[in-house]
N, C-alpha and C positions, 0 to 999 in steps of 0.2 A: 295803198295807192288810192283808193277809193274813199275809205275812211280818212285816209290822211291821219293816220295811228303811227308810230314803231312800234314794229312785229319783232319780239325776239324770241327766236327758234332755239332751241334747245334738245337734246337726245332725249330719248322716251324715258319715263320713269320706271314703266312696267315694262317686263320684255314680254312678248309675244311667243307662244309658241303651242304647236298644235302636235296630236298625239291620234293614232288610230287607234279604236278600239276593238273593232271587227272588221271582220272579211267585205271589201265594198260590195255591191249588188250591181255596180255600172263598172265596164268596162270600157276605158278610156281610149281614144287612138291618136297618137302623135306622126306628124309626115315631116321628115324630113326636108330641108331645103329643096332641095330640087325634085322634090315631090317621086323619090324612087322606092326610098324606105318609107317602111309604117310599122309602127311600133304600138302596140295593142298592151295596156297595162288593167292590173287594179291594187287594191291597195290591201294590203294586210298587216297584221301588228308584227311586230318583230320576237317578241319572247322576253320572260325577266330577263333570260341567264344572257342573251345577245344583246340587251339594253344597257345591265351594268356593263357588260364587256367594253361597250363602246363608251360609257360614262367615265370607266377607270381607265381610258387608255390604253388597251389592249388588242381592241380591234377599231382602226378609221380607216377613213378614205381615203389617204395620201400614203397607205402600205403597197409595197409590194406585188401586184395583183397576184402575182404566183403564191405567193404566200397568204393574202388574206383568202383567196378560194381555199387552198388548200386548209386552214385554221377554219371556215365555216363547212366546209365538210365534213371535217373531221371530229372539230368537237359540236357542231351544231345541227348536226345531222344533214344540212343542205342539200339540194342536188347540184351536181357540180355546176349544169347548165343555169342553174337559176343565180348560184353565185358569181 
């Protein structure tokens, strides 16, 4: 507009993507919409053996929930709460 150029936009060539490598040192806190809950997080790496899991298909985020707690408890040592 300014330039009085054509911009032509295009998808990224490189994708983007970030990876933890250690246990964060800041604990984060999330509220809620209506400001009732507050959700206190940090970050930590996931594991080889739960990375490939999730690479080959085996464990995502559209399972189950009874079943993916029960598969990271089980075979991933989890605590049930944290899964």
């Amino acid at each position: 507009m300014f330039a009085k150029i054509e911009i032509i936009a295009s998808e990224p060539v490189v994708s983007f993507r970030e990876t933890v490598t250690e246990e964060s040192s800041v604990k984060c806190l999330s509220k809620s919409p209506n400001k009732h809950n507050r959700l206190f997080l940090k970050a930590a790496p996931l594991g080889h053996d739960l990375g490939m899991a999730c690479e080959e298909g085996k464990i995502c985020a559209t399972m189950d929930k009874k079943v993916l707690t029960k598969t990271l408890v089980s075979e991933f040592k989890w605590d049930k709460n944290h899964a």
